[in-house]
C-alpha positions as YAML, in Angstrom:
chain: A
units: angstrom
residues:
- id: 1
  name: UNK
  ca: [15.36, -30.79, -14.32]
- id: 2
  name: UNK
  ca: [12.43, -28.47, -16.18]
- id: 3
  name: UNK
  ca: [10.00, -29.05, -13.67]
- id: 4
  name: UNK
  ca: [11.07, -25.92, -11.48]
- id: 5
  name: UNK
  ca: [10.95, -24.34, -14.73]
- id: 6
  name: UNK
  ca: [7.28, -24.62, -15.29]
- id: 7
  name: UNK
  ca: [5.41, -23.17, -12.44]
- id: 8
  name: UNK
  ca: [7.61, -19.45, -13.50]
- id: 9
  name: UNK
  ca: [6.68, -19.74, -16.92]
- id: 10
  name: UNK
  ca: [3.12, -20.09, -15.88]
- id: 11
  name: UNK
  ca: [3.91, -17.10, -13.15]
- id: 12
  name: UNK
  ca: [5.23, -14.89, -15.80]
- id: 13
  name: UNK
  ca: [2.44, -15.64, -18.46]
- id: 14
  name: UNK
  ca: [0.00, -14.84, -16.18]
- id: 15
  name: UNK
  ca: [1.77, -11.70, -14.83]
- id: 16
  name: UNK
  ca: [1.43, -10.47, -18.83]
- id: 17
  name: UNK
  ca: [-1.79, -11.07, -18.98]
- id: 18
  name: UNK
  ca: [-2.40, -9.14, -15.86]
- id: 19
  name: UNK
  ca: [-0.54, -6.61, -16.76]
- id: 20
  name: UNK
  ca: [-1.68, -6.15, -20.66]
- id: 21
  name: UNK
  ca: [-5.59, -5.92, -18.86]
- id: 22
  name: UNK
  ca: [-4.78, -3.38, -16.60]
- id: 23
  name: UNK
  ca: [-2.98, -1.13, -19.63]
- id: 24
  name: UNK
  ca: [-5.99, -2.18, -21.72]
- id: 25
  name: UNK
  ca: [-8.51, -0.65, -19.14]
- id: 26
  name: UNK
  ca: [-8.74, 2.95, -20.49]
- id: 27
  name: UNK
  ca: [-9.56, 1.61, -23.86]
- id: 28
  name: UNK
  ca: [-12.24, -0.87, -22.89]
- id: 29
  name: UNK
  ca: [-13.87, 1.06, -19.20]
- id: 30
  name: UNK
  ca: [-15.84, 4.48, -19.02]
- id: 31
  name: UNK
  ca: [-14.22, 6.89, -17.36]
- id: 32
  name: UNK
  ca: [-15.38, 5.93, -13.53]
- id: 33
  name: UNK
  ca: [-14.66, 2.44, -13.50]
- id: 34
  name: UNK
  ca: [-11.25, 3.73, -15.71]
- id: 35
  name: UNK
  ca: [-10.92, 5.93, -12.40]
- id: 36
  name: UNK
  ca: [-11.91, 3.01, -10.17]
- id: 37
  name: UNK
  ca: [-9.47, 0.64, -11.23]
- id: 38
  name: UNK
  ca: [-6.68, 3.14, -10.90]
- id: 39
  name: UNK
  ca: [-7.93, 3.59, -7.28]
- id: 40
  name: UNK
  ca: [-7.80, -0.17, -6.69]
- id: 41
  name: UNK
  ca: [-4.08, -0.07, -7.81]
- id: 42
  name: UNK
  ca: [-3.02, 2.85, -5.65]
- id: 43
  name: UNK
  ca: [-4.69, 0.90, -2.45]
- id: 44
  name: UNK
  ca: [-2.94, -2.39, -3.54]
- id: 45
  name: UNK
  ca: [0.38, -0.58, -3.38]
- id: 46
  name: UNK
  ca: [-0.63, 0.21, 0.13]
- id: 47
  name: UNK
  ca: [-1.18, -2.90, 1.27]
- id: 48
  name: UNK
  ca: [1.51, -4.16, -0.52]
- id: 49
  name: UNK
  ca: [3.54, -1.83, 1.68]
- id: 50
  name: UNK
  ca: [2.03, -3.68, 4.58]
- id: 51
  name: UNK
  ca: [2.25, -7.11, 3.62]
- id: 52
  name: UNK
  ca: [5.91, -6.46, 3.76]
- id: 53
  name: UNK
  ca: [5.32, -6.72, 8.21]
- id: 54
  name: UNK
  ca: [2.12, -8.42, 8.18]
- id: 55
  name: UNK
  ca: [2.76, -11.72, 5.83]
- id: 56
  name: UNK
  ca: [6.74, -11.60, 5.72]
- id: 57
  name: UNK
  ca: [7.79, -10.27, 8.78]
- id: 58
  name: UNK
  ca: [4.72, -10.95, 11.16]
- id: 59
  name: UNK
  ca: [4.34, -7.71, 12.79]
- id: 60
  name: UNK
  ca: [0.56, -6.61, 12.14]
- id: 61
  name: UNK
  ca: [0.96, -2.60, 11.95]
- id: 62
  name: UNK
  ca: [-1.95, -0.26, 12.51]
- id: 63
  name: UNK
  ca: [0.60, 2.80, 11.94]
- id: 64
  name: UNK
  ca: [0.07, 2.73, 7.90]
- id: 65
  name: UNK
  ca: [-2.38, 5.37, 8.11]
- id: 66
  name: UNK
  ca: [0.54, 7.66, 8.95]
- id: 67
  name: UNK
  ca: [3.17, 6.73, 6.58]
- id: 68
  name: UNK
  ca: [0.51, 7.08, 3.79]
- id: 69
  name: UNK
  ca: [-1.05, 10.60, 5.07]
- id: 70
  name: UNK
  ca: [2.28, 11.94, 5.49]
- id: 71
  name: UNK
  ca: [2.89, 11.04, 1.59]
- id: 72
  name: UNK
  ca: [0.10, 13.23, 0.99]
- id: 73
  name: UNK
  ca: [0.93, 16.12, 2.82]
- id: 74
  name: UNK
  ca: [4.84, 15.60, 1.68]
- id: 75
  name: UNK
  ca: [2.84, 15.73, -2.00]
- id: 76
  name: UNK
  ca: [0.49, 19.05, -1.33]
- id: 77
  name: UNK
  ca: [3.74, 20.36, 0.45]
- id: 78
  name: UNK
  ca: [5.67, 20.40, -3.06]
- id: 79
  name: UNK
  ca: [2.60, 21.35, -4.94]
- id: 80
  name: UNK
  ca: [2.29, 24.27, -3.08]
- id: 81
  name: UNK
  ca: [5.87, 25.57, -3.02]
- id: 82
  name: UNK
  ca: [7.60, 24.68, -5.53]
- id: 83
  name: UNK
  ca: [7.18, 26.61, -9.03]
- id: 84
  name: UNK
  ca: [6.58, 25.52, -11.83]
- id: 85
  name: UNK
  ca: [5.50, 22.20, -9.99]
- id: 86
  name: UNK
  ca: [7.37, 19.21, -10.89]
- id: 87
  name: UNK
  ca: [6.33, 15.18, -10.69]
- id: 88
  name: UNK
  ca: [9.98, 13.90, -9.23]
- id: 89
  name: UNK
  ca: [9.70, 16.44, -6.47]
- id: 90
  name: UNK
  ca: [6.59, 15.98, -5.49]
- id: 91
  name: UNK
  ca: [7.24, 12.38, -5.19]
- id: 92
  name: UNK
  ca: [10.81, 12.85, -3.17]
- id: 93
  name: UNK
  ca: [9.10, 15.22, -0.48]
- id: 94
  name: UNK
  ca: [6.41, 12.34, -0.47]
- id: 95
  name: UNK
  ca: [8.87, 9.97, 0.82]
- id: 96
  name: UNK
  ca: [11.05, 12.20, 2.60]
- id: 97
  name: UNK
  ca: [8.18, 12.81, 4.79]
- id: 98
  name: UNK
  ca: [6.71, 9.12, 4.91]
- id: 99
  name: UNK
  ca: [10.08, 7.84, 5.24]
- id: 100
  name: UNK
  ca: [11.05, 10.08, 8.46]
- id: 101
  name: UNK
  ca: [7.75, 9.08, 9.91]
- id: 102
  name: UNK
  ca: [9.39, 5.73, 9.73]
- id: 103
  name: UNK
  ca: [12.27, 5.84, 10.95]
- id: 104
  name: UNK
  ca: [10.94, 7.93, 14.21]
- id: 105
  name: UNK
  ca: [8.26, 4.61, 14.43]
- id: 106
  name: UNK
  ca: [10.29, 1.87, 13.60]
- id: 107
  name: UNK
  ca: [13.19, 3.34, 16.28]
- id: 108
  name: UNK
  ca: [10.50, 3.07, 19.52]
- id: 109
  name: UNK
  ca: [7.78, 0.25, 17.82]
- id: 110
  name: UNK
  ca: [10.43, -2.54, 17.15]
- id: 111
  name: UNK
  ca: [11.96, -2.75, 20.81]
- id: 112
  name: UNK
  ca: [7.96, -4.77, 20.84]
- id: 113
  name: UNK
  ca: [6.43, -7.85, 19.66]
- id: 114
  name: UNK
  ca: [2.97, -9.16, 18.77]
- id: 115
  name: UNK
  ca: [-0.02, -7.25, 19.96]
- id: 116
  name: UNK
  ca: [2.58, -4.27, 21.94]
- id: 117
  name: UNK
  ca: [3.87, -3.42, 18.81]
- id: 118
  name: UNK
  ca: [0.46, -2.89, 16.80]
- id: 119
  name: UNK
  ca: [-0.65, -1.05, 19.77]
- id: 120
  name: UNK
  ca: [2.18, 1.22, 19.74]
- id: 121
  name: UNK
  ca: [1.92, 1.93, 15.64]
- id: 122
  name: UNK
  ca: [-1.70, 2.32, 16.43]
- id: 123
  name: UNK
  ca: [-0.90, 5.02, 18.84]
- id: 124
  name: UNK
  ca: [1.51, 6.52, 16.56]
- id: 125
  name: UNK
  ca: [-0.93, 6.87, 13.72]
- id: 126
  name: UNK
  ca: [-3.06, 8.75, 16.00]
- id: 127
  name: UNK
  ca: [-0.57, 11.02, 17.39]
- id: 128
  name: UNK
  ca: [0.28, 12.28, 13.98]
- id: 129
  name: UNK
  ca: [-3.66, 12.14, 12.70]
- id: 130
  name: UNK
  ca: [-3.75, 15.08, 15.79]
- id: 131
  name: UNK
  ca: [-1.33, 16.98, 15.07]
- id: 132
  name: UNK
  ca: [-2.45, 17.51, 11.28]
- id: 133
  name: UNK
  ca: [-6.01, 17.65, 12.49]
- id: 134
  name: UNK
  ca: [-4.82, 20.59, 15.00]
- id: 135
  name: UNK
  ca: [-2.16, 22.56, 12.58]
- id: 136
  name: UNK
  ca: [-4.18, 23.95, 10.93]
- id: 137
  name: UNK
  ca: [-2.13, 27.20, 9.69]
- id: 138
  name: UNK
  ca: [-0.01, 24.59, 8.17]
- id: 139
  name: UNK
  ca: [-1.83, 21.68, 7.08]
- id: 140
  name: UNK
  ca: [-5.52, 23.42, 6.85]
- id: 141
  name: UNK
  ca: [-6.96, 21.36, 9.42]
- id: 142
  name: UNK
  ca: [-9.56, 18.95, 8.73]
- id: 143
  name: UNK
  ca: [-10.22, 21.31, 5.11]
- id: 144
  name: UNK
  ca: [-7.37, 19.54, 3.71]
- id: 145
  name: UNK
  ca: [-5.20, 21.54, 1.13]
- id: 146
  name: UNK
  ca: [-5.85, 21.13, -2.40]
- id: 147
  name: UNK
  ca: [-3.45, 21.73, -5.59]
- id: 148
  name: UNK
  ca: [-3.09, 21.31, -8.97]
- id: 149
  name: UNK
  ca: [-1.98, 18.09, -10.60]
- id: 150
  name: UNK
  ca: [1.81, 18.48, -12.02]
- id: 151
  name: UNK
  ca: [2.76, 17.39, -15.41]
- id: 152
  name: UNK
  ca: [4.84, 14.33, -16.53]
- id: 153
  name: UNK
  ca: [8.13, 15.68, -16.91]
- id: 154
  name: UNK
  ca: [11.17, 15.07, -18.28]
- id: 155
  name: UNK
  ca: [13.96, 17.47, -17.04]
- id: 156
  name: UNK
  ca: [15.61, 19.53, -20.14]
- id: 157
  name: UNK
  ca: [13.31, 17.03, -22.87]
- id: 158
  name: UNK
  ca: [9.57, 17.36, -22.18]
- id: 159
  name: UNK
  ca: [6.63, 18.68, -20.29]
- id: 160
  name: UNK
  ca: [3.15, 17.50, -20.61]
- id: 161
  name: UNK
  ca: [-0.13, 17.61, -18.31]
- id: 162
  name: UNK
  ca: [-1.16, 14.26, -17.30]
- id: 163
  name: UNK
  ca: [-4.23, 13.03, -19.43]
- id: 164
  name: UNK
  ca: [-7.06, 10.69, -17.96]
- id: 165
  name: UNK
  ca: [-5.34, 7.87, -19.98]
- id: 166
  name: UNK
  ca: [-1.58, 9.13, -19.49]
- id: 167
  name: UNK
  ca: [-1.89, 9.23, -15.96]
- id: 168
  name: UNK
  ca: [-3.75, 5.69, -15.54]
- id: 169
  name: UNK
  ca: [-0.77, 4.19, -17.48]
- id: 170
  name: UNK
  ca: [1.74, 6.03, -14.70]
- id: 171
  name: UNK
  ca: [0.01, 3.96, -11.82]
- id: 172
  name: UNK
  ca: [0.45, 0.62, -13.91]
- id: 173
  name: UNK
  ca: [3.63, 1.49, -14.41]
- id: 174
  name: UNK
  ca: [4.73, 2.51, -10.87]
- id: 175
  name: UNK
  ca: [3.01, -0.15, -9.24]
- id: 176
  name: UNK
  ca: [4.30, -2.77, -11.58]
- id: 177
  name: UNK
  ca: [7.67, -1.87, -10.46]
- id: 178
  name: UNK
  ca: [6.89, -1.50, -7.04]
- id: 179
  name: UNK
  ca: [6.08, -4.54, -7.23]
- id: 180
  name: UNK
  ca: [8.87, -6.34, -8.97]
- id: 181
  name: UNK
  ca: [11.12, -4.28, -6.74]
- id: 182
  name: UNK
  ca: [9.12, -5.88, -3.42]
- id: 183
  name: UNK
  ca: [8.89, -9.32, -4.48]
- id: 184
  name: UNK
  ca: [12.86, -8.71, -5.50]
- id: 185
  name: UNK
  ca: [13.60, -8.07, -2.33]
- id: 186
  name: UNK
  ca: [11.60, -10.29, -0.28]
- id: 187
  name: UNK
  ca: [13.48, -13.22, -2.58]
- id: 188
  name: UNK
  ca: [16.70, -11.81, -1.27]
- id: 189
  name: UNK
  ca: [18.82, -13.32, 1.54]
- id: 190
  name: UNK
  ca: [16.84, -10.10, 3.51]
- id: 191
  name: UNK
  ca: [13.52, -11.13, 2.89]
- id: 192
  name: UNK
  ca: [14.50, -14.66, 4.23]
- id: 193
  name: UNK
  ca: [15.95, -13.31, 7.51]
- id: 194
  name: UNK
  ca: [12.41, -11.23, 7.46]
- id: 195
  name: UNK
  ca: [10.62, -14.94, 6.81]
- id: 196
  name: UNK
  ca: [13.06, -16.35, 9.74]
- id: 197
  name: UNK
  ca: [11.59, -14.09, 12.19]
- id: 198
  name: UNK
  ca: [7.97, -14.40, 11.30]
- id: 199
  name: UNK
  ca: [8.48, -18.10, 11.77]
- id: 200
  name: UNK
  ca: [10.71, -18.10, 14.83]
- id: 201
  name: UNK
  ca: [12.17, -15.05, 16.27]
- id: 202
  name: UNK
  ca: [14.05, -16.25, 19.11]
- id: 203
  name: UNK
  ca: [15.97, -19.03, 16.88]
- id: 204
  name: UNK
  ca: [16.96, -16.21, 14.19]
- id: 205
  name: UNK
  ca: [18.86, -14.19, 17.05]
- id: 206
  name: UNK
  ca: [20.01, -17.54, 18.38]
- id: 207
  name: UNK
  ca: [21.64, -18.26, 15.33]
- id: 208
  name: UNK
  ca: [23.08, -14.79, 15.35]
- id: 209
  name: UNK
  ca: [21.18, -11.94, 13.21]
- id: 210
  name: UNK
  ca: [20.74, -8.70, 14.88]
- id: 211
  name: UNK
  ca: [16.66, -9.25, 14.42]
- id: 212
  name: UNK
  ca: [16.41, -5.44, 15.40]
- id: 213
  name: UNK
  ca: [17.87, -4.01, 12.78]
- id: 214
  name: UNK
  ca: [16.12, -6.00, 10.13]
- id: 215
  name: UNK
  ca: [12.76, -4.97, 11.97]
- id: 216
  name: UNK
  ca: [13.87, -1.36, 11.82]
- id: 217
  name: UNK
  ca: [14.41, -1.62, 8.02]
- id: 218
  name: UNK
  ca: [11.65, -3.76, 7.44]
- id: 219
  name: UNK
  ca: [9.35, -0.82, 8.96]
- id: 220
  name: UNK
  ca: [11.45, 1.87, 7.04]
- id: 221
  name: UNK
  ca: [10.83, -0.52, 3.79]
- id: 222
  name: UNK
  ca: [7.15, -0.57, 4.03]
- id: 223
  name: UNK
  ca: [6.86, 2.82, 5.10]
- id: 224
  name: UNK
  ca: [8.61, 4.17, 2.10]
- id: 225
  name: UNK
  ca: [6.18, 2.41, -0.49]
- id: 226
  name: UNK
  ca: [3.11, 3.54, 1.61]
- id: 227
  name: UNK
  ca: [4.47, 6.81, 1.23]
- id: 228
  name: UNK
  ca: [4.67, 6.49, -2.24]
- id: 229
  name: UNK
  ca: [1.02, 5.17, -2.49]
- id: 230
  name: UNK
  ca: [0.27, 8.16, -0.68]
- id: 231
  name: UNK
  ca: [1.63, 10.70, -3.41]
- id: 232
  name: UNK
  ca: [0.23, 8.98, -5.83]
- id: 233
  name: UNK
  ca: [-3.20, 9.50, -4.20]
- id: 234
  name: UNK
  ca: [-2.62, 12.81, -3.86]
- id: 235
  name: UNK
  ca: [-1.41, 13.26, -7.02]
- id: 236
  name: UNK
  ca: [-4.42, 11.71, -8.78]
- id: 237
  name: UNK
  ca: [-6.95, 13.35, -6.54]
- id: 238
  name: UNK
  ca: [-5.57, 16.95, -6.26]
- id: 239
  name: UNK
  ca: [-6.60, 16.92, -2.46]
- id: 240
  name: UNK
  ca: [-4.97, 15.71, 0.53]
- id: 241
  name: UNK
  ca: [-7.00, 15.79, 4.11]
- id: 242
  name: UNK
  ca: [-6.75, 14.17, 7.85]
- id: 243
  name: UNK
  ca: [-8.98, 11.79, 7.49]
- id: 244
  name: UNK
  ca: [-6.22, 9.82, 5.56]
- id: 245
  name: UNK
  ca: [-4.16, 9.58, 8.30]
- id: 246
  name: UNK
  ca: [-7.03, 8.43, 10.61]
- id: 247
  name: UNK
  ca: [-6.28, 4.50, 12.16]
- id: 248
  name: UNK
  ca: [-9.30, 3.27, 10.12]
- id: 249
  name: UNK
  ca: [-7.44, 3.56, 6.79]
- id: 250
  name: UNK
  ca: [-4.86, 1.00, 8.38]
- id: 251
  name: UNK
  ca: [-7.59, -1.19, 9.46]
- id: 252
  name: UNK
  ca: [-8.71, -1.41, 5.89]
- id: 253
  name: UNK
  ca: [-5.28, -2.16, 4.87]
- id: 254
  name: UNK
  ca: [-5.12, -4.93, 7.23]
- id: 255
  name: UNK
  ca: [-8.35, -6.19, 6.06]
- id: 256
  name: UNK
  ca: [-7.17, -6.80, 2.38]
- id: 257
  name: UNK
  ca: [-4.31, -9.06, 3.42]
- id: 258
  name: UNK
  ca: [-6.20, -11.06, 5.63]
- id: 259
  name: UNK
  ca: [-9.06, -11.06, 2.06]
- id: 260
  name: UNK
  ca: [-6.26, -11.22, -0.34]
- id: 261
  name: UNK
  ca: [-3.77, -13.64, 1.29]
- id: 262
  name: UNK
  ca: [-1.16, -12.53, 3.09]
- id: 263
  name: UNK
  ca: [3.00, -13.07, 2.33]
- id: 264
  name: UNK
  ca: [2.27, -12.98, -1.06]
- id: 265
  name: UNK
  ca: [2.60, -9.12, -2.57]
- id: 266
  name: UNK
  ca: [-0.15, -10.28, -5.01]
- id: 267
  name: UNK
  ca: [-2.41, -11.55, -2.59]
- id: 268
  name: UNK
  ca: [-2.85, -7.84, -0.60]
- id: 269
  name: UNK
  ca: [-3.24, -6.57, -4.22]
- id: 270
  name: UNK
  ca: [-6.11, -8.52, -5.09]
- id: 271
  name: UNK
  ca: [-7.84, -8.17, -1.51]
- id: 272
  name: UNK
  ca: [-7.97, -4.65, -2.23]
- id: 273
  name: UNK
  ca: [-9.57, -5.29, -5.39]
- id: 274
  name: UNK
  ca: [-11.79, -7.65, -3.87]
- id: 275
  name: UNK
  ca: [-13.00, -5.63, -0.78]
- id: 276
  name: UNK
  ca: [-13.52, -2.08, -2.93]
- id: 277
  name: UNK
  ca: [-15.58, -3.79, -5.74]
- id: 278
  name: UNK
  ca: [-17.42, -5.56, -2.59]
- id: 279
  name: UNK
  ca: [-18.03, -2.45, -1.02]
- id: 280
  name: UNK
  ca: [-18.70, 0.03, -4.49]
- id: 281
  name: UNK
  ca: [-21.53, -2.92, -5.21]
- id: 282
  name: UNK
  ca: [-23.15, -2.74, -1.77]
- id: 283
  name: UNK
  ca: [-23.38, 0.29, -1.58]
- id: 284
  name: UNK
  ca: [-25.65, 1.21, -4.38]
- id: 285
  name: UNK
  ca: [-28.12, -1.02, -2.73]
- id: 286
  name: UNK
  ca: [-27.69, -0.34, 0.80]
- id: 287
  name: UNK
  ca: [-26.55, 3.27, 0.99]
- id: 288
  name: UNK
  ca: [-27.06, 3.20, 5.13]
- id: 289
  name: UNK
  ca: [-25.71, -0.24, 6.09]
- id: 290
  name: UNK
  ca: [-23.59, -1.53, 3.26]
- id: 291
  name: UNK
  ca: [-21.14, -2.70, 5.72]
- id: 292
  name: UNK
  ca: [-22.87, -5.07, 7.13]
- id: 293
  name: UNK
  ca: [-22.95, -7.41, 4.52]
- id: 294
  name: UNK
  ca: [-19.30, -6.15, 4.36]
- id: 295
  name: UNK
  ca: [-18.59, -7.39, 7.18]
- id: 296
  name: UNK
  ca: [-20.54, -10.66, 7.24]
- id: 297
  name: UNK
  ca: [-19.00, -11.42, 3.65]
- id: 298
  name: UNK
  ca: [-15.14, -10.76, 5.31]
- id: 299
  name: UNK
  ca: [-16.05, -12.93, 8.61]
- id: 300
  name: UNK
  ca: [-16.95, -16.11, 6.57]
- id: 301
  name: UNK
  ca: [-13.47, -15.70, 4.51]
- id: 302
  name: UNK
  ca: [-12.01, -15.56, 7.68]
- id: 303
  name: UNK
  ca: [-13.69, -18.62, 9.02]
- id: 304
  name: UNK
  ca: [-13.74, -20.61, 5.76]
- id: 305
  name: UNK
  ca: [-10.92, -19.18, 3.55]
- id: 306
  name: UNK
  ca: [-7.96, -18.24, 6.16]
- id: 307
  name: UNK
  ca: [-5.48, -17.92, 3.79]
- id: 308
  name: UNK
  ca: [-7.12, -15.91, 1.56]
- id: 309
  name: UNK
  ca: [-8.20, -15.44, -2.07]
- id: 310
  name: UNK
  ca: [-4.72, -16.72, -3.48]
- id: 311
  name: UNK
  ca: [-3.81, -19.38, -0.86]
- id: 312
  name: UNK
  ca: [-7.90, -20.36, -1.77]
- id: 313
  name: UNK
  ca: [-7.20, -20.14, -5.59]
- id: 314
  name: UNK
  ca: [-3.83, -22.02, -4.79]
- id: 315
  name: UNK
  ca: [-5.82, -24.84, -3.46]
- id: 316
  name: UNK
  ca: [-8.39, -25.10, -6.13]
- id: 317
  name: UNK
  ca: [-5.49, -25.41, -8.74]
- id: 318
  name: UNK
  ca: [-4.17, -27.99, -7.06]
- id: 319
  name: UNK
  ca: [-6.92, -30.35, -6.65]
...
């Protein structure tokens, strides 16, 4: 009867650990690898967003690109118009915009399956990366915008501007509970029925759940927390441009499941970690054609570790 109990103990215990590192990181890093890291947690929150369709649901979506550039424009749009500036609004226009990206996608992309539906987010992506590329009176073309970071509020009790430390801390703490909201969620009866159709989509409707619907919020799910990876971008970087919403940015999100493992949450995490130390490394020492060890490193996980960094580390344990 305390066997089930062990493997979560040893889940939780190393979860703390995790967790008291990353808050331990502006104490202990300069100030660009404090920077770095706080990148690498922003991007893991991405393709946590992702993992949601790739590893739970088994729809591979090149249309993240979208839901996390329209974040960032949903971001500059606060920071621009609102006075004095505030954190929670920035954040809701974030995923107001993100999430009716979403819902447009999900509502025409889901009627698909397999490689039809990745095309069609694909196209998607690109639509949108045209549009902001092209309105320029509104979005400033492929300038950007730019803005000043808001403050950490709270309304009627404080105001303060985000220090380098402060604002570090935010991230761990937003993507922590991103995270124990996700893996929440994909626990849930929900997240089964989203397991149910990776495995076998024809039996799930067989058996009488409207697989549709669950697709549609599935999409709407990820898209949300993509968005919100997207403000927090922003937020940290004070800019927002195009090039964000560009298909290549969802490639790259696809590339740290497949590194990081996917259907895990933690697994997409670490493949982001993973692929931008890879690539920050290389690139000091081939400035010109640092992705081609890249992409000779990512072909032999492919071909030798197909389930990734945790299903590899999974393994090892086990032996």
């Amino acid at each position: 009867m305390t066997r089930p109990a062990r493997p979560a103990i040893g889940y939780w215990t190393g979860f703390a650990i995790v967790l008291a590192l990353l808050l331990a990181t502006p104490l202990v890093l300069p100030e660009f690898w404090q920077r770095f890291v706080t990148e690498i947690l922003i991007w893991g929150l991405l393709a946590m967003s992702s993992d949601i369709l790739i590893g739970y649901t088994g729809m591979v979506s090149f249309g993240h690109s979208a839901f996390f550039g329209l974040g960032m424009y949903g971001a500059a749009a606060a920071l621009l118009t609102i006075r004095p500036p505030s954190l929670w609004l920035t954040i809701i226009y974030g995923l107001v915009g993100a999430g009716l990206v979403a819902v447009f996608v999900a509502y025409f992309s889901t009627r698909l399956r397999d490689i039809y539906f990745a095309i069609t987010t694909l196209v998607f992506s690109q639509i949108f990366y045209v549009i902001i590329f092209t309105w320029t009176e509104v979005t400033g073309g492929e300038n950007g915008l730019t803005f000043r970071q808001p403050p950490f509020s709270i309304p009627g009790v404080l105001s303060v501007p985000f220090t380098r430390d402060g604002f570090h801390w935010f991230i761990v703490a937003v993507v922590t509970a991103s995270y124990l909201v996700l893996r929440r969620v994909m626990q849930s009866p929900f997240g089964k029925v989203l397991q149910a159709i990776r495995e076998n989509e024809p039996r799930t409707r067989a058996i009488g759940y409207h697989v549709e619907r669950y697709k549609i919020v599935a999409v709407m799910l990820s898209g949300l927390f993509a968005g919100l990876a997207g403000v927090l971008y922003a937020v940290q970087n004070k800019f927002t441009a195009p090039d964000f919403v560009f298909f290549l940015i969802s490639g790259e999100v696809v590339i740290f499941n497949v590194m990081g493992g996917m259907g895990t949450l933690v697994g997409p995490v670490a493949g982001a970690a993973f692929f931008l130390v890879l690539r920050e490394g290389l690139s000091r020492f081939w400035t010109e054609y640092y992705l081609i060890p890249v992409g000779l490193i990512f072909t032999a996980m492919v071909i030798f570790m197909p389930q990734g960094l945790l299903g590899f580390l999974k393994r090892r344990l086990n032996q």
